[in-house]
C-alpha positions as CSV (number, residue, x, y, z in Angstrom):
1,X,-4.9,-14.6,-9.9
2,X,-1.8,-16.8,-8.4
3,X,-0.9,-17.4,-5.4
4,X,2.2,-17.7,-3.4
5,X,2.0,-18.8,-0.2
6,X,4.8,-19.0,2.1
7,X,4.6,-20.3,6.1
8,X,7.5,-19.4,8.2
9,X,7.6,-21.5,11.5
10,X,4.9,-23.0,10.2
11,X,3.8,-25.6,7.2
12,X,0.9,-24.5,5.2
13,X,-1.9,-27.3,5.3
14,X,-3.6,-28.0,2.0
15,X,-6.9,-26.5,4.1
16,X,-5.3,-23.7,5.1
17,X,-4.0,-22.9,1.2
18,X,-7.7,-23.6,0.1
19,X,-9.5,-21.2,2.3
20,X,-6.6,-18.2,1.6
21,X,-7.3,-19.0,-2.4
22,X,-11.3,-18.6,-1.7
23,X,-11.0,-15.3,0.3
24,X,-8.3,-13.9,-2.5
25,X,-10.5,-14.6,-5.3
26,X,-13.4,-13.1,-4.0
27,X,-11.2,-9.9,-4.0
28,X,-11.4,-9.9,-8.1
29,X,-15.3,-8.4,-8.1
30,X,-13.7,-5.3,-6.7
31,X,-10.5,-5.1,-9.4
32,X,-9.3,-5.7,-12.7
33,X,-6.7,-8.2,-11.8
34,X,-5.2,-10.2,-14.6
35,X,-4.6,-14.2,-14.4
36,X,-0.6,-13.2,-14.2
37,X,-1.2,-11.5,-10.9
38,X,0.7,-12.8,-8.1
39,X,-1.0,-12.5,-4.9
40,X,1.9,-13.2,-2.3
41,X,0.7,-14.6,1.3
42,X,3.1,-14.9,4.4
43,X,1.8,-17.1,7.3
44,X,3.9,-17.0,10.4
45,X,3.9,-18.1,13.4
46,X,4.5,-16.7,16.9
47,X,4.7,-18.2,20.5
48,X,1.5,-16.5,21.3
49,X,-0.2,-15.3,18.0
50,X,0.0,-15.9,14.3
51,X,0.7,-13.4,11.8
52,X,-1.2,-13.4,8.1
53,X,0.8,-10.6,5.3
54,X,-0.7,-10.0,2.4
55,X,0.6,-8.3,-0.7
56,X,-0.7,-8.0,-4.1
57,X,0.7,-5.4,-7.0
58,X,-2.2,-4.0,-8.9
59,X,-2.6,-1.3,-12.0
60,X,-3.6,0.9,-9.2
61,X,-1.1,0.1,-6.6
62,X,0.1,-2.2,-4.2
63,X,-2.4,-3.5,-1.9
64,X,-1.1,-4.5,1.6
65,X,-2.4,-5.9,5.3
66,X,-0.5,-7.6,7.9
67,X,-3.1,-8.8,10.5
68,X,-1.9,-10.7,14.0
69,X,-4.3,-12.6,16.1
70,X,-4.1,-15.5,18.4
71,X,-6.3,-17.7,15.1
72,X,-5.1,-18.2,11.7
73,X,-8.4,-18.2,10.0
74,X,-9.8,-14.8,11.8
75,X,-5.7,-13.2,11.2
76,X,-7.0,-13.9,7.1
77,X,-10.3,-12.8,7.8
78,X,-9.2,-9.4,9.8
79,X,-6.5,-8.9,6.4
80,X,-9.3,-9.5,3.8
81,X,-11.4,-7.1,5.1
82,X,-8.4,-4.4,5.3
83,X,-7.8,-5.0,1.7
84,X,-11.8,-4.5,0.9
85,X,-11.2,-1.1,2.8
86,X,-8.2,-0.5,0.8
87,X,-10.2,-0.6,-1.8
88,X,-13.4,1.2,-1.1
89,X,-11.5,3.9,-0.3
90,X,-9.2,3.9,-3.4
91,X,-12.2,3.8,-5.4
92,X,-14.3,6.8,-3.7
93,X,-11.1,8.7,-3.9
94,X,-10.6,8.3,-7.7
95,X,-14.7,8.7,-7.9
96,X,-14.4,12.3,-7.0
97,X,-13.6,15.1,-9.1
98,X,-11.3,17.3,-6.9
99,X,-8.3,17.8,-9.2
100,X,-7.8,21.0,-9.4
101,X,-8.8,21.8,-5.6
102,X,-5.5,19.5,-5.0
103,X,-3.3,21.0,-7.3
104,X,-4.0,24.6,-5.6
105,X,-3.5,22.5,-1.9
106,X,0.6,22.0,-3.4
107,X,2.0,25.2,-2.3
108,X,3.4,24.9,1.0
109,X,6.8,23.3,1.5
110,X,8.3,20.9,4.7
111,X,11.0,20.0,4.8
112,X,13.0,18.7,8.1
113,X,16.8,18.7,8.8
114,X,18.5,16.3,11.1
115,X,19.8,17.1,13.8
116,X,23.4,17.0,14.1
117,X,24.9,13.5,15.3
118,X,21.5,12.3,14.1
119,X,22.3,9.3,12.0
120,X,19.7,7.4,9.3
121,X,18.5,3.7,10.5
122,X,17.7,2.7,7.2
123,X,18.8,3.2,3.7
124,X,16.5,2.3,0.7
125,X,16.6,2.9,-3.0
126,X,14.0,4.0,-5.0
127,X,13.5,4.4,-8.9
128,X,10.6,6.9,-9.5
129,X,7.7,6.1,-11.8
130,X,6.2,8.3,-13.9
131,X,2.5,9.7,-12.5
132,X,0.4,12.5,-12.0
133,X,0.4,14.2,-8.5
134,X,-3.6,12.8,-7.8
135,X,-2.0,9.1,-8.8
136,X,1.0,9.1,-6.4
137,X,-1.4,10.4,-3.5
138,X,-3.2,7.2,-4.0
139,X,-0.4,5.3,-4.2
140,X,0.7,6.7,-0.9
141,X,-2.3,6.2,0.6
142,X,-2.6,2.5,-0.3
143,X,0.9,1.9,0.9
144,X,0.1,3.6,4.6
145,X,3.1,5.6,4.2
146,X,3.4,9.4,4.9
147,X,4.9,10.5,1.9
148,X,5.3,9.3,-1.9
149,X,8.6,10.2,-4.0
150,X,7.5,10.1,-7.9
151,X,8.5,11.8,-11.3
152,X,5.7,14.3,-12.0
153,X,4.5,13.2,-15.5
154,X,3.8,17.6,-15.9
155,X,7.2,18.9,-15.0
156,X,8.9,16.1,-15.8
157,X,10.9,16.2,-12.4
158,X,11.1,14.5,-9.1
159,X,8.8,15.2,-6.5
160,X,7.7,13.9,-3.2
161,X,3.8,14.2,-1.7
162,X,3.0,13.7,1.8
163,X,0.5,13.9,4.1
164,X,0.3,17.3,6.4
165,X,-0.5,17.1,10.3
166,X,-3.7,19.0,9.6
167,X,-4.4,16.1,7.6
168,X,-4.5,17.6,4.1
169,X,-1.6,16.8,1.5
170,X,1.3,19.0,0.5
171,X,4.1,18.6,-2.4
172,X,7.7,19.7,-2.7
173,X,8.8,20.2,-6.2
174,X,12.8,19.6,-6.9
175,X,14.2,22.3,-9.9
């Protein structure tokens, strides 16, 4: 695995870029991570705390923690042990063999309008990867995000998963 590691208001020490290295490569007994991997680190500082963000792409996903605490070293160690849970959890929910009970969950639709004079903060654009509905809910799930747009390798169309208030999943199919 590589590293980049990148302080803002702050200059990494050589000790500092050592001990983030150690705890990142201890990560590889849990995945299949090739030596190309870029494991991308932001330090940063605040007047009261410091702020450790981690992000590394994998074949599975994109694992990510963002940890603040008033210590460097226990901000890295909070954010490796997210990561480990990230990926305990991945791997329990690939273990199990619930397919079909999810592709039966997919029926209901919701959808939300704005409301008028309701205006979007923020614009971002997407380019949908082909994956299977199972796939894209882990994907969401590693992300922390509510909802996952995808193409649906099946219907061959876009589609978006999210995650219900009752805390199961749904899917809304485009034609």
């Amino acid at each position: 695995m590589r590293f980049e590691i990148i302080g803002k208001n702050i200059d990494v020490t050589e000790a500092m870029k050592l001990k983030i290295e150690k705890k990142l490569s201890f990560l590889e007994k849990y995945l299949l991570i090739d030596s190309d991997t870029m494991a991308r680190v932001v330090c940063r500082v605040y007047p009261n705390t410091q702020k450790v963000e981690i992000t590394i792409p994998t074949k599975v996903g994109q694992l990510r923690a963002e940890v603040e605490h008033d210590d460097f070293y226990a901000a890295l160690d909070l954010a490796i042990d997210k990561l480990e849970d990230q990926i305990r959890r991945q791997k329990t929910r690939l273990s199990r063999k619930h397919r079909d009970k999810l592709a039966r969950a997919f029926i209901e639709e919701d959808q939300t309008l704005l409301k008028k004079g309701d205006v979007p903060v923020k614009t971002k654009t997407i380019n949908p990867e082909e994956m299977d509905v199972e796939e894209a809910i882990m994907r969401m799930e590693m992300l922390g995000h509510s909802f996952f747009i995808y193409n649906d390798i099946e219907t061959e169309t876009i589609a978006v998963v999210y995650r219900r208030n009752d805390g199961k999943y749904g899917l809304i199919e485009t034609e």
